[in-house]
PDB file with one MODEL, atoms N, CA, C and O in Angstrom:
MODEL        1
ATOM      1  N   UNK A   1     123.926  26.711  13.926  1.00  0.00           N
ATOM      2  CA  UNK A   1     122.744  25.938  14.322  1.00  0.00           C
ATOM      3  C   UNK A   1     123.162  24.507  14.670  1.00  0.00           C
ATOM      4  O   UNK A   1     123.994  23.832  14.063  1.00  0.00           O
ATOM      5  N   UNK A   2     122.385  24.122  15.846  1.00  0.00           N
ATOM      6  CA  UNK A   2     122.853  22.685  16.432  1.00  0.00           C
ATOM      7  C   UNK A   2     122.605  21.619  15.311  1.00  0.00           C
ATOM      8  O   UNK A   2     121.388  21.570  15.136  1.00  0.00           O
ATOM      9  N   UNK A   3     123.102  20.949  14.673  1.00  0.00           N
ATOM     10  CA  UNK A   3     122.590  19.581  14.436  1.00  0.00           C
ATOM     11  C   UNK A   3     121.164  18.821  14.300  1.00  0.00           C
ATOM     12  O   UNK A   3     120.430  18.465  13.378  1.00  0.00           O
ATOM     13  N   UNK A   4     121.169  18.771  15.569  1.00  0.00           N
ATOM     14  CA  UNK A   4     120.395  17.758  15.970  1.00  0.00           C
ATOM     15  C   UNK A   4     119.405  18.909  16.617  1.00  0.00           C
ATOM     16  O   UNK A   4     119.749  19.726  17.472  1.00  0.00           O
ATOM     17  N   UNK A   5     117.999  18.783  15.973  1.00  0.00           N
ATOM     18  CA  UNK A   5     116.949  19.983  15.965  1.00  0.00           C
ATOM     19  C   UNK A   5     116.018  20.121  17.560  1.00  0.00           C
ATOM     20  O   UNK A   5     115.151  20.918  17.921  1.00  0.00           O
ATOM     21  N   UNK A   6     116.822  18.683  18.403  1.00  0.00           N
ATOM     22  CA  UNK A   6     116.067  19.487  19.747  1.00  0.00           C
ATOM     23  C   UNK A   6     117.039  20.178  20.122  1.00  0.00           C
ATOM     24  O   UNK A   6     117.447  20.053  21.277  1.00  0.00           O
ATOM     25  N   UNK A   7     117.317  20.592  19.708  1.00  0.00           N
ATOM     26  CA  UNK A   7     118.800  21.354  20.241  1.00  0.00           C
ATOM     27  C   UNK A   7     118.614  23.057  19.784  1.00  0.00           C
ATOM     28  O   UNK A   7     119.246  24.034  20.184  1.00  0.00           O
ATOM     29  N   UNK A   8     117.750  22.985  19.023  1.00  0.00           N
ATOM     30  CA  UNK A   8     117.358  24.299  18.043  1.00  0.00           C
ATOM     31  C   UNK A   8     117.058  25.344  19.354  1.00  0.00           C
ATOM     32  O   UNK A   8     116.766  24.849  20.442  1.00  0.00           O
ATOM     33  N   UNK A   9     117.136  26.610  19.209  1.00  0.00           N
ATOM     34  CA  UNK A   9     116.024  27.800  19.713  1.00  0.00           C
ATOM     35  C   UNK A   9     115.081  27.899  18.978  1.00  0.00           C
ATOM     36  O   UNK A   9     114.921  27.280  17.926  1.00  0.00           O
ATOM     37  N   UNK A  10     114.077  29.004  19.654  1.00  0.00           N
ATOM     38  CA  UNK A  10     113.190  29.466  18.122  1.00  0.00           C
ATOM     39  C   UNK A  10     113.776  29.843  16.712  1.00  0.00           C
ATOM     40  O   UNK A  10     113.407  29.471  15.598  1.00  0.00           O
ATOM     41  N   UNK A  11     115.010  30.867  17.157  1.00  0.00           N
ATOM     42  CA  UNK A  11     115.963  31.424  16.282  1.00  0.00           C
ATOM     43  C   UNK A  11     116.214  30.563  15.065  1.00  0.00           C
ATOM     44  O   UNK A  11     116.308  31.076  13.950  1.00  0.00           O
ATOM     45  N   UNK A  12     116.323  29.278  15.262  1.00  0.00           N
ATOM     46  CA  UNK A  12     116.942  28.352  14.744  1.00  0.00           C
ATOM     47  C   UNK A  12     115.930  27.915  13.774  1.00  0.00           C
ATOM     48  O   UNK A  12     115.904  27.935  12.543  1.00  0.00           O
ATOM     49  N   UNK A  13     115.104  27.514  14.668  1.00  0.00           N
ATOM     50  CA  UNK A  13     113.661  26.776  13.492  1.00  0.00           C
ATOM     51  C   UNK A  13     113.024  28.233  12.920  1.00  0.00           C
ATOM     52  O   UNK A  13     112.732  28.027  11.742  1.00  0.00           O
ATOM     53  N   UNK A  14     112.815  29.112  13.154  1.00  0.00           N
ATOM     54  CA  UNK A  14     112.432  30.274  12.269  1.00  0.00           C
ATOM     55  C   UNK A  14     113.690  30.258  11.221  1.00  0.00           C
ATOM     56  O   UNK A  14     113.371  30.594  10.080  1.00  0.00           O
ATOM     57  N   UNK A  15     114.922  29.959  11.398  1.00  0.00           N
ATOM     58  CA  UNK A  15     115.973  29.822  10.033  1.00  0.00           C
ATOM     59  C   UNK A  15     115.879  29.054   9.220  1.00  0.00           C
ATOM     60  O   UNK A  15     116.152  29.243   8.035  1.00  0.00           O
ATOM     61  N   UNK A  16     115.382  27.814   9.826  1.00  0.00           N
ATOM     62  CA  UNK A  16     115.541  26.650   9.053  1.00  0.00           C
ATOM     63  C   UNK A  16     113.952  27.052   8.050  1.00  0.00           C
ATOM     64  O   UNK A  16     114.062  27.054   6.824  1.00  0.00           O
ATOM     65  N   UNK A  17     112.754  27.325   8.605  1.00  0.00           N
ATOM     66  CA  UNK A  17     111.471  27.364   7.857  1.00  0.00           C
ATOM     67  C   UNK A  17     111.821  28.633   6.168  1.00  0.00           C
ATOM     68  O   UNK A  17     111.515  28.590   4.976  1.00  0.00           O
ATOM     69  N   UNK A  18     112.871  29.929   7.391  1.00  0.00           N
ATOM     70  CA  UNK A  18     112.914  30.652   5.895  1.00  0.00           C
ATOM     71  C   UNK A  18     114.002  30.296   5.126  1.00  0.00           C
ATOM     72  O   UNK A  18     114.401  31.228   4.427  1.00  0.00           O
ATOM     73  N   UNK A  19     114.786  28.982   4.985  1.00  0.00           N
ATOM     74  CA  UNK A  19     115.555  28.878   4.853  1.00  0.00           C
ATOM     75  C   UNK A  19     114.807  27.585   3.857  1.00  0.00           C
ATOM     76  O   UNK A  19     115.487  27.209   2.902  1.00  0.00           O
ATOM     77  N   UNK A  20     114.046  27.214   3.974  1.00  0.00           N
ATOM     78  CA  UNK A  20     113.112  25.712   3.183  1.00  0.00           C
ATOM     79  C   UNK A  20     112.299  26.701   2.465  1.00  0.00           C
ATOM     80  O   UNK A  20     111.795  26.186   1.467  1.00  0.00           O
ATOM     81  N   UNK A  21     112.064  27.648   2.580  1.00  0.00           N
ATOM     82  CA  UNK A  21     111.368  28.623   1.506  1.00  0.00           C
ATOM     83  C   UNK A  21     110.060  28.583   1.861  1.00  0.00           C
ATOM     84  O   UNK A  21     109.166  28.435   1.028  1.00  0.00           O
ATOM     85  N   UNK A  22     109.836  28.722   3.218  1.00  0.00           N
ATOM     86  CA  UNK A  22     108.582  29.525   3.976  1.00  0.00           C
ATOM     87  C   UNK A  22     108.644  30.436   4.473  1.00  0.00           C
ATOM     88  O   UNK A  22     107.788  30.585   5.344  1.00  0.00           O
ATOM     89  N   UNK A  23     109.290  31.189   4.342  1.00  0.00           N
ATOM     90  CA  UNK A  23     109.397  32.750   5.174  1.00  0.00           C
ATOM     91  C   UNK A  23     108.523  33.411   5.811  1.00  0.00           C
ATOM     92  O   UNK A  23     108.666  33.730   6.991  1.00  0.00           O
ATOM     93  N   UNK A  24     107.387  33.732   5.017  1.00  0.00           N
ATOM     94  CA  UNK A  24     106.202  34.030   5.504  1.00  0.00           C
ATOM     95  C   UNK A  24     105.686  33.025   6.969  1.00  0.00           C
ATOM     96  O   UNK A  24     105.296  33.553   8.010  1.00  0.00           O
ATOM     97  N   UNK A  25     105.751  32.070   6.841  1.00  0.00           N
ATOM     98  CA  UNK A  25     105.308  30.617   7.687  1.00  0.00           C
ATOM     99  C   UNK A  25     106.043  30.875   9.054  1.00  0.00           C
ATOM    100  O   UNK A  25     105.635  30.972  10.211  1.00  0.00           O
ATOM    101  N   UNK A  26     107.567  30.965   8.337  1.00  0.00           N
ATOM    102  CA  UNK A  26     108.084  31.335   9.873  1.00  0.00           C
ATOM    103  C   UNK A  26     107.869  31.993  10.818  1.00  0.00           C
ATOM    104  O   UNK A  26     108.335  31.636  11.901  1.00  0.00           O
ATOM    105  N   UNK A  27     107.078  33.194  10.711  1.00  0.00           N
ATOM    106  CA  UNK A  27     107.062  34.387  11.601  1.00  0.00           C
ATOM    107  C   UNK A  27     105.405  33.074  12.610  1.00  0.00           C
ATOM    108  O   UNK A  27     104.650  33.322  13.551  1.00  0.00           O
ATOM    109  N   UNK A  28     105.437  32.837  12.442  1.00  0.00           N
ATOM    110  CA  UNK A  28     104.038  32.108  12.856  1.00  0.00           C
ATOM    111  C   UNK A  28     105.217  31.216  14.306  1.00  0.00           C
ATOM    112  O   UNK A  28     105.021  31.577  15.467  1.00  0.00           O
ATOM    113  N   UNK A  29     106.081  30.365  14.081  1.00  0.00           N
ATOM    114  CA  UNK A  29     106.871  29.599  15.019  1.00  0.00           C
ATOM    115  C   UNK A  29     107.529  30.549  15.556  1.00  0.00           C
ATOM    116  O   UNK A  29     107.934  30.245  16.678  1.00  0.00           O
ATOM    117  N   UNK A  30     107.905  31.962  15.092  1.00  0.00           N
ATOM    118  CA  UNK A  30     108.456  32.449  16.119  1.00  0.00           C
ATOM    119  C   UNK A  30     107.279  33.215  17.181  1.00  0.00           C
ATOM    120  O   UNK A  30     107.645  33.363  18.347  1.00  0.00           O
ATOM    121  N   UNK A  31     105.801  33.728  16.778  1.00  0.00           N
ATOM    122  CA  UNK A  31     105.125  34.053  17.332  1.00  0.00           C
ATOM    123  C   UNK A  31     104.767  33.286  18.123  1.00  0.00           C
ATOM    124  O   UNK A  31     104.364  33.826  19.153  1.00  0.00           O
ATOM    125  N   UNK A  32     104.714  31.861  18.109  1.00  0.00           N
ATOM    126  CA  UNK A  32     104.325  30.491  19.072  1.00  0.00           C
ATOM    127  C   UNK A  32     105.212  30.225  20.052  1.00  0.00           C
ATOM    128  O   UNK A  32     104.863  29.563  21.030  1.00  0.00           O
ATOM    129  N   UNK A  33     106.376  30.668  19.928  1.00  0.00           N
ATOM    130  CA  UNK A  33     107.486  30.277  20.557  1.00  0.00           C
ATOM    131  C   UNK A  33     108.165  28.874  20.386  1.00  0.00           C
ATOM    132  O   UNK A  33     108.712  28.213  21.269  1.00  0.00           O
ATOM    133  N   UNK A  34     107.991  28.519  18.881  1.00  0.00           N
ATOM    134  CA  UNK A  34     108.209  26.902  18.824  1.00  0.00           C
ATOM    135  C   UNK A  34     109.896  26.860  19.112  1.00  0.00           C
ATOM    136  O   UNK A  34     110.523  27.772  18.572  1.00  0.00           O
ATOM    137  N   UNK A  35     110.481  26.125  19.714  1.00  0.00           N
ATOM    138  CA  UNK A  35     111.650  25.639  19.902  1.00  0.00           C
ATOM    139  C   UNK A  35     112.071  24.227  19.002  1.00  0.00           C
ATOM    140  O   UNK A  35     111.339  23.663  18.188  1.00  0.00           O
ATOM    141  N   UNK A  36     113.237  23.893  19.329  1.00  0.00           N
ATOM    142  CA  UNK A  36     113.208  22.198  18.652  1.00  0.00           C
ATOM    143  C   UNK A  36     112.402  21.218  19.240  1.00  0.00           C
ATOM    144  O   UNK A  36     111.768  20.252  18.815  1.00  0.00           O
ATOM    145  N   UNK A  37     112.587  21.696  20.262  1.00  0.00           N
ATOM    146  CA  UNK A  37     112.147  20.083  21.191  1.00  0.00           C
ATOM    147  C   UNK A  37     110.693  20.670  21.106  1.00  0.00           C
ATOM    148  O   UNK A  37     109.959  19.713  20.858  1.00  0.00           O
ATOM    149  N   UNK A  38     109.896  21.913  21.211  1.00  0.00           N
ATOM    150  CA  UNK A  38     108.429  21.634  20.841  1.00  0.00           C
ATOM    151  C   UNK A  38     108.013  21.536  19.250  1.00  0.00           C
ATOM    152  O   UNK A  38     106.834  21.359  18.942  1.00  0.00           O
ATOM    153  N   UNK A  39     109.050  21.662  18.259  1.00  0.00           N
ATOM    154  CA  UNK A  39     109.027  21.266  16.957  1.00  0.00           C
ATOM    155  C   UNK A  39     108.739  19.432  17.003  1.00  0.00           C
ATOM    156  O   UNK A  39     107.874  18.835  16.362  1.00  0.00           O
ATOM    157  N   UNK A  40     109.301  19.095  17.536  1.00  0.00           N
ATOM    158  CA  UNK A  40     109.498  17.283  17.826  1.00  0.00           C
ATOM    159  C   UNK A  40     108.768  17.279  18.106  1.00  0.00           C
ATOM    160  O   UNK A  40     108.124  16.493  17.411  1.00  0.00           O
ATOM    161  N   UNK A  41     108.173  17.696  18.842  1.00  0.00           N
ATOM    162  CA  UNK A  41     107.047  17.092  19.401  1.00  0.00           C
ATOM    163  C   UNK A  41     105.218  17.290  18.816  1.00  0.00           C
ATOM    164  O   UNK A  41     104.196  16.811  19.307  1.00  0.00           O
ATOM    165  N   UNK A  42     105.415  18.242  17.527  1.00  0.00           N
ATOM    166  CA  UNK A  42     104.051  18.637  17.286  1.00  0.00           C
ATOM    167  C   UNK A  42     103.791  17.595  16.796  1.00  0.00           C
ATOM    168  O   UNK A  42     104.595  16.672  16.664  1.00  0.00           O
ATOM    169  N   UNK A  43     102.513  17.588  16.421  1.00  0.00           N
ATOM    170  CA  UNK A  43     101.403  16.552  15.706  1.00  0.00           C
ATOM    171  C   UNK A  43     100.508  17.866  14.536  1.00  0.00           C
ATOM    172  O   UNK A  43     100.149  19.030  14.716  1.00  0.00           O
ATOM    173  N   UNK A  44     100.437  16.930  13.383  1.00  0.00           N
ATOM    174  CA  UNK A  44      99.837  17.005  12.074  1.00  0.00           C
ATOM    175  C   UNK A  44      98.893  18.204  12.378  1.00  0.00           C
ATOM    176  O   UNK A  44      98.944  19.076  11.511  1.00  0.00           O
ATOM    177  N   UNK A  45      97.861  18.498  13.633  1.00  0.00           N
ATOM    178  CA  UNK A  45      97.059  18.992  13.885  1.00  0.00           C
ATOM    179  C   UNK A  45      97.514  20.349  14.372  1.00  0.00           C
ATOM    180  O   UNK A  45      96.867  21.354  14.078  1.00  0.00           O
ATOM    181  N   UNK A  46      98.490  20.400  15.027  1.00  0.00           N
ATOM    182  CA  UNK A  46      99.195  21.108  16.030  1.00  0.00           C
ATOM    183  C   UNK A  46      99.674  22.527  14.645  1.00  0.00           C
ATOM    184  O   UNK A  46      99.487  23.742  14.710  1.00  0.00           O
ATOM    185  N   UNK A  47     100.364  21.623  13.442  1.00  0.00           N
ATOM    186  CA  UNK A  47     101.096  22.748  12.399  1.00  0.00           C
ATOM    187  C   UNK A  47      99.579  23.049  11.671  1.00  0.00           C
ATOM    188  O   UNK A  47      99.426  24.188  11.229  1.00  0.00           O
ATOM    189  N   UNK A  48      98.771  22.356  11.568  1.00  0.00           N
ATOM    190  CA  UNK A  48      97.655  23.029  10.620  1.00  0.00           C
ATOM    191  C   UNK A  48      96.214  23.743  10.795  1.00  0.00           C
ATOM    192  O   UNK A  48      95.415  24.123   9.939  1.00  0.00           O
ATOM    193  N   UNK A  49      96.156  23.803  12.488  1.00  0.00           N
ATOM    194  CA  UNK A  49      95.218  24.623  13.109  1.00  0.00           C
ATOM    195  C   UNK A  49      96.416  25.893  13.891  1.00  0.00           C
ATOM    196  O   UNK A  49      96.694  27.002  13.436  1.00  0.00           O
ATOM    197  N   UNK A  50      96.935  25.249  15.165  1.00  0.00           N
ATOM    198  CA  UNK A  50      97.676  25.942  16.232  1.00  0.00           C
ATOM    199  C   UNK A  50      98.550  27.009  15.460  1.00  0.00           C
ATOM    200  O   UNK A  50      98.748  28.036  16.110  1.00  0.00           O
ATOM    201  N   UNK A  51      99.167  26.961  14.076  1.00  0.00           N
ATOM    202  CA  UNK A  51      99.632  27.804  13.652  1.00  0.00           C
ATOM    203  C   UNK A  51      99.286  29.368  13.058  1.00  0.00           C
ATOM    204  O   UNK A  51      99.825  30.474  13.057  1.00  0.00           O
ATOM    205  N   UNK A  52      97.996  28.713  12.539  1.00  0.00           N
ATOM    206  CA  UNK A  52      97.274  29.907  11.899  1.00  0.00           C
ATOM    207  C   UNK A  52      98.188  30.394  10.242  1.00  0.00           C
ATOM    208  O   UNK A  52      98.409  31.561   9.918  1.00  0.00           O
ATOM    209  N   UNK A  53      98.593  29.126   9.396  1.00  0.00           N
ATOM    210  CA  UNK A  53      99.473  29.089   8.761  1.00  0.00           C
ATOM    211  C   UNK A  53      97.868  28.283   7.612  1.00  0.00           C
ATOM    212  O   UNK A  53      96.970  27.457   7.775  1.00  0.00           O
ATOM    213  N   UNK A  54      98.415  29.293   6.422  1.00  0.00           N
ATOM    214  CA  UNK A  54      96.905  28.497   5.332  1.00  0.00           C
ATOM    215  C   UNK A  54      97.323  27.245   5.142  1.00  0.00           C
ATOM    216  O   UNK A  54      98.439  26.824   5.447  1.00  0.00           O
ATOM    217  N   UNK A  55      96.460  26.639   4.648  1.00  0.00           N
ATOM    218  CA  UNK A  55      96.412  25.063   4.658  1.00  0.00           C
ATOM    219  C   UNK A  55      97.445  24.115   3.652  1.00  0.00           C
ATOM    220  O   UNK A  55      97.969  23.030   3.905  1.00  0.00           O
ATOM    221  N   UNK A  56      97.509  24.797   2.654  1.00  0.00           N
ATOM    222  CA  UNK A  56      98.760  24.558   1.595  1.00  0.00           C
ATOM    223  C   UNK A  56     100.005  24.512   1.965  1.00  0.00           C
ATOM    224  O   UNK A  56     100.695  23.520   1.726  1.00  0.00           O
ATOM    225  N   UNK A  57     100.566  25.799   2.734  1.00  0.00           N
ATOM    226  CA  UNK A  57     101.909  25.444   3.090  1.00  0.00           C
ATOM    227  C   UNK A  57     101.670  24.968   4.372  1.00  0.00           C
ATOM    228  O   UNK A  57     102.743  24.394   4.560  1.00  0.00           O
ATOM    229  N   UNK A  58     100.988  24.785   5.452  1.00  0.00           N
ATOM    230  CA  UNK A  58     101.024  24.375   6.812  1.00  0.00           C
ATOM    231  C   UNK A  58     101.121  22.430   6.050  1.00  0.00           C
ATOM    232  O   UNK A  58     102.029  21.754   6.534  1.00  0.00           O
ATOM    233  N   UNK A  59     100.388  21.864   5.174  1.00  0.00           N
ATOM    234  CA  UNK A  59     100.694  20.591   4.892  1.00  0.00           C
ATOM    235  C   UNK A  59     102.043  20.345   4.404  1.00  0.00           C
ATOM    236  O   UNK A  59     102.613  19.254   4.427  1.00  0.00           O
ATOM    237  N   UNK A  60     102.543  21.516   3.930  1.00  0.00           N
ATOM    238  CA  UNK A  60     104.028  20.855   3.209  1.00  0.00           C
ATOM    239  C   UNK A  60     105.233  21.201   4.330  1.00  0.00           C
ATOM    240  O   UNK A  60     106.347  20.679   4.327  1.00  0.00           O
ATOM    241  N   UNK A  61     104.747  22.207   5.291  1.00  0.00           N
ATOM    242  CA  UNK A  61     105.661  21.903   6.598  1.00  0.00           C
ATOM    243  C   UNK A  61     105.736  20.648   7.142  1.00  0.00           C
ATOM    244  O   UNK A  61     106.700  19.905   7.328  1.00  0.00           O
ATOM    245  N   UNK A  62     104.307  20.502   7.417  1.00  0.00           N
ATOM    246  CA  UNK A  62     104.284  19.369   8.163  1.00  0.00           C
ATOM    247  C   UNK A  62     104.645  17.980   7.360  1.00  0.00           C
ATOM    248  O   UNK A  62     105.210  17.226   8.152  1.00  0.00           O
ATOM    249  N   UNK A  63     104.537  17.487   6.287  1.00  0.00           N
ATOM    250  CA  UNK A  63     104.592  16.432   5.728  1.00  0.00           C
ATOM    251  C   UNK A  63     106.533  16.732   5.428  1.00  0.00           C
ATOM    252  O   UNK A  63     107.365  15.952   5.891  1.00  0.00           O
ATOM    253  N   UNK A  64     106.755  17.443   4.952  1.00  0.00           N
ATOM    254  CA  UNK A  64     108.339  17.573   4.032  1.00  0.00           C
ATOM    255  C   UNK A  64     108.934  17.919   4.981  1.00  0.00           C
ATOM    256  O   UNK A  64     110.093  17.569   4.762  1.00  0.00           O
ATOM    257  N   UNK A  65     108.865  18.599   6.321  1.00  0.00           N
ATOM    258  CA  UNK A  65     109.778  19.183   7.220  1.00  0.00           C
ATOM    259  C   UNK A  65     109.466  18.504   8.600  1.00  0.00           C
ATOM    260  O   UNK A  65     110.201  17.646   9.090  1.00  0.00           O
ATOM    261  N   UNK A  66     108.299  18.965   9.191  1.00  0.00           N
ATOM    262  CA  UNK A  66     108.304  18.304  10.699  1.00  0.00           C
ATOM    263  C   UNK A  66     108.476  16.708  10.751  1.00  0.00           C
ATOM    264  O   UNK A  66     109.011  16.074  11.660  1.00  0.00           O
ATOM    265  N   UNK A  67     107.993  16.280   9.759  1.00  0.00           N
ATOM    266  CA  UNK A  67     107.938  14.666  10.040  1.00  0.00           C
ATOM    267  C   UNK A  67     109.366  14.158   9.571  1.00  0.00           C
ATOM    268  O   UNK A  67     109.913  13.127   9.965  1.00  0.00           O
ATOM    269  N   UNK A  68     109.779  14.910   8.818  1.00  0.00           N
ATOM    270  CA  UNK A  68     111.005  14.140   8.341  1.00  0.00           C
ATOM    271  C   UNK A  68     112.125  14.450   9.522  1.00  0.00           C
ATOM    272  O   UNK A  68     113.131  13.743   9.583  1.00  0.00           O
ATOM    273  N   UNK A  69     111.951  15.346  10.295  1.00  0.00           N
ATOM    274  CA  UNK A  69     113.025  15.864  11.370  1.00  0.00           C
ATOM    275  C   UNK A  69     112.827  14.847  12.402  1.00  0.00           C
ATOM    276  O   UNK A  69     113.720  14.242  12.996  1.00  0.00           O
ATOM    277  N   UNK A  70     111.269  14.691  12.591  1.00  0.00           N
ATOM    278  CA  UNK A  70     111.002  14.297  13.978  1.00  0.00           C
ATOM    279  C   UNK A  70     111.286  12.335  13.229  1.00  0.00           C
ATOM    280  O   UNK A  70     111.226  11.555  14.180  1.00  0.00           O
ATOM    281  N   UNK A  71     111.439  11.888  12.421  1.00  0.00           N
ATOM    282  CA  UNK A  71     111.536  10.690  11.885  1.00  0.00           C
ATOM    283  C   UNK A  71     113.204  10.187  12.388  1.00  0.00           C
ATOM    284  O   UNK A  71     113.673   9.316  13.121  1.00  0.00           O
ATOM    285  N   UNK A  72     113.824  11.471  11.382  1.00  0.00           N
ATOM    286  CA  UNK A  72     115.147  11.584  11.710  1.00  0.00           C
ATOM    287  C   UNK A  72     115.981  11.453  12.964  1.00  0.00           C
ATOM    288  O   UNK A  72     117.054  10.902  13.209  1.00  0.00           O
ATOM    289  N   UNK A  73     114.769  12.427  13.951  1.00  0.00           N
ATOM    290  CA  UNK A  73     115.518  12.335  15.418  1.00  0.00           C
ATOM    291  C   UNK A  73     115.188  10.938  15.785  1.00  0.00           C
ATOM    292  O   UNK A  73     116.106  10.126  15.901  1.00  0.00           O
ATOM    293  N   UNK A  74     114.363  10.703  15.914  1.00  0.00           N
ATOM    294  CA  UNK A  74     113.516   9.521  16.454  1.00  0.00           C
ATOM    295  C   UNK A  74     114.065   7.926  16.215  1.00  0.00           C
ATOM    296  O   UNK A  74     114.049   6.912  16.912  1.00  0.00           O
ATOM    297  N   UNK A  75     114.498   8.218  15.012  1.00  0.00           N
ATOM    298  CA  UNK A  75     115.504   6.651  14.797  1.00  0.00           C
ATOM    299  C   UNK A  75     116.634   6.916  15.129  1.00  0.00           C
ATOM    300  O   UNK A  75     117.326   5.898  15.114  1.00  0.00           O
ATOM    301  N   UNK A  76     117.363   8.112  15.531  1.00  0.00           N
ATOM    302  CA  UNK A  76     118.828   7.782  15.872  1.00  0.00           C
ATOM    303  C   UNK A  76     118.740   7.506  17.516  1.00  0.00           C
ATOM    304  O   UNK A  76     119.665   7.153  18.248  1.00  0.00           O
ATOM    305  N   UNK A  77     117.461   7.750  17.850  1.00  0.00           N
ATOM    306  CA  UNK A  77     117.466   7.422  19.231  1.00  0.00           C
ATOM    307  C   UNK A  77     117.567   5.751  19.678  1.00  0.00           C
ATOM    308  O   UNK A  77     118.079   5.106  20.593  1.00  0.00           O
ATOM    309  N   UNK A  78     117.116   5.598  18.997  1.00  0.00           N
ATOM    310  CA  UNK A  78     116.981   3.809  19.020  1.00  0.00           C
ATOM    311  C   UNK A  78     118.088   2.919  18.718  1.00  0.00           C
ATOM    312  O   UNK A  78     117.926   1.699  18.753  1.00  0.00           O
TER     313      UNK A  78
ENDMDL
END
């Protein structure tokens, strides 16, 4: 797996989700077709409606995983 998560396939972010101990969650990004670079790019709203993921773990994706990636990418850009 690439590094640097726009770089991901779906393959990749479905590893990384069952791999953070959402397994269940994952099959949802691979049904969406999320990639890295549309991982980067979601919004708060995007993981807790667009997913169809219950509300408990869709917040701890989004708060503990998407934001911290997209934080991560986002300052090394600068």
């Amino acid at each position: 797996k690439a590094m640097d998560p726009v770089e991901w396939s779906v393959r990749d972010v479905v590893e990384y989700f069952t791999e953070a101990g959402f397994p269940e969650q994952a099959g949802a990004f691979q049904e969406q077709e999320i990639d890295g670079k549309s991982l980067l790019l979601m919004q708060r709203a995007d993981v807790l409606t667009g997913l169809s993921i219950r509300l408990g773990p869709a917040l701890k994706i989004y708060e503990y995983h998407v934001k911290l990636l997209q934080r991560s990418h986002f300052q090394d850009e600068e």
